[in-house]
C-alpha positions in Angstrom: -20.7 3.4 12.0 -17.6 3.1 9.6 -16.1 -0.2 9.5 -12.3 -0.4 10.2 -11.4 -1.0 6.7 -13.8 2.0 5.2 -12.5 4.4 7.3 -8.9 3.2 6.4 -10.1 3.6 2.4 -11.2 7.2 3.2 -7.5 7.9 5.1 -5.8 6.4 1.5 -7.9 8.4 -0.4 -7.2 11.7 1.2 -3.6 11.0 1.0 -3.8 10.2 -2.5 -5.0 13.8 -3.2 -2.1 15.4 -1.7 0.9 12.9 -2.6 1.8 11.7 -5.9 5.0 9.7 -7.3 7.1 10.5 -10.4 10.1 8.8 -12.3 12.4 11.1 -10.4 10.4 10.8 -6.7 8.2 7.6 -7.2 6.2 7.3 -4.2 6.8 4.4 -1.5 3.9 2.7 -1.1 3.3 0.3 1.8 0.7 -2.5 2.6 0.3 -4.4 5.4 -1.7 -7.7 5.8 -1.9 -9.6 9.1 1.0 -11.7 8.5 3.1 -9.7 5.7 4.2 -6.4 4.3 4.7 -5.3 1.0 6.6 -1.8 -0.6 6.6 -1.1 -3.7 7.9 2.3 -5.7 5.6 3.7 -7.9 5.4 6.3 -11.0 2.1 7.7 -10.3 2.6 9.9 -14.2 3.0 6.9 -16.0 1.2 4.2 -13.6 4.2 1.7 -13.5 5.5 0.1 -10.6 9.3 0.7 -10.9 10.3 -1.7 -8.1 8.4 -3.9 -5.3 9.7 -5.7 -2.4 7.6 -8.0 0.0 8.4 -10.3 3.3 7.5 -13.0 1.3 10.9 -12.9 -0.5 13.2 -16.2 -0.1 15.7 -14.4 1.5 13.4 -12.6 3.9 10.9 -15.2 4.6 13.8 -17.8 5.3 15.0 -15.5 8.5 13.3 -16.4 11.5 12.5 -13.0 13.1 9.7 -11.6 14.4 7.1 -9.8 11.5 8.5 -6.5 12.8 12.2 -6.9 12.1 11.0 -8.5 8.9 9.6 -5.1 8.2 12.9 -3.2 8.5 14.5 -5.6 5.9 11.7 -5.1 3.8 12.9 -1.4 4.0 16.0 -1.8 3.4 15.6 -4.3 0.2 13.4 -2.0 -1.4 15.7 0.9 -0.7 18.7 -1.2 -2.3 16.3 -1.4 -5.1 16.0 1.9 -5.9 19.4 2.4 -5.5 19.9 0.2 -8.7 17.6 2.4 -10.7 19.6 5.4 -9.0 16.9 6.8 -7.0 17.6 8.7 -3.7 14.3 10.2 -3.1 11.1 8.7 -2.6 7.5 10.2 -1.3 6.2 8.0 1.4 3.0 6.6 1.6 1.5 5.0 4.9 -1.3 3.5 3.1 -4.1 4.7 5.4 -2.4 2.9 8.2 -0.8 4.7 11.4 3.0 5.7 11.0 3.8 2.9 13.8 5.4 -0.7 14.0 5.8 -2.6 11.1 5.1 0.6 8.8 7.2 3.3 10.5 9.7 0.4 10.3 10.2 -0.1 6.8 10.4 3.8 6.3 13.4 3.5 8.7 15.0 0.4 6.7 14.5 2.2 3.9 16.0 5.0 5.5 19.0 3.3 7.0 19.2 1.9 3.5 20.4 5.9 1.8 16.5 6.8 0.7 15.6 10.2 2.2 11.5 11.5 2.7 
């Protein structure tokens, strides 16, 4: 039997084939640990990471909120982000985790931030 974490690998993996990020559309890329959550934008042609945001931030990490609503500000810093380098669009990757909680919530920061999927 797959262990959680191998199963998750082969979920990244798949999505990998079919979703790629350029300068124009980098890719939105999200981990989750157990305790924090991490986006970063990147440009899959050249390998780069244009721009990264995390909840271990100062201004982040200094709010006292739950890890969920600390996802949604996640969101929106790294949509802010992108809207210094004057990018709209992103393609969004889940990471091989479900689109729920903390994830689904820094795609609607991000969102609620002007970045459209």
């Amino acid at each position: 039997m797959n262990t959680k974490l191998e199963r998750r690998q082969k979920i990244r993996y798949n999505i990998r084939k079919k979703i790629a990020g350029t300068s124009q559309k980098p890719r939105l890329s999200v981990f989750r640990s157990n305790t924090d959550i991490y986006a970063q934008l990147i440009d899959d042609d050249h390998g780069v990471t244009l721009a990264a945001a995390s909840s271990k931030e100062k201004d982040i990490a200094a709010q006292k909120v739950t890890k969920t609503e600390k996802s949604k500000l996640v969101g929106a810093a790294i949509a802010r982000k992108a809207k210094d380098l004057g990018l709209t669009t992103v393609v969004f990757d889940r990471g091989g985790n479900l689109y729920h909680g903390r994830v689904k919530n820094v795609a609607d920061g991000a969102r609620e931030g002007g970045l459209q999927f």
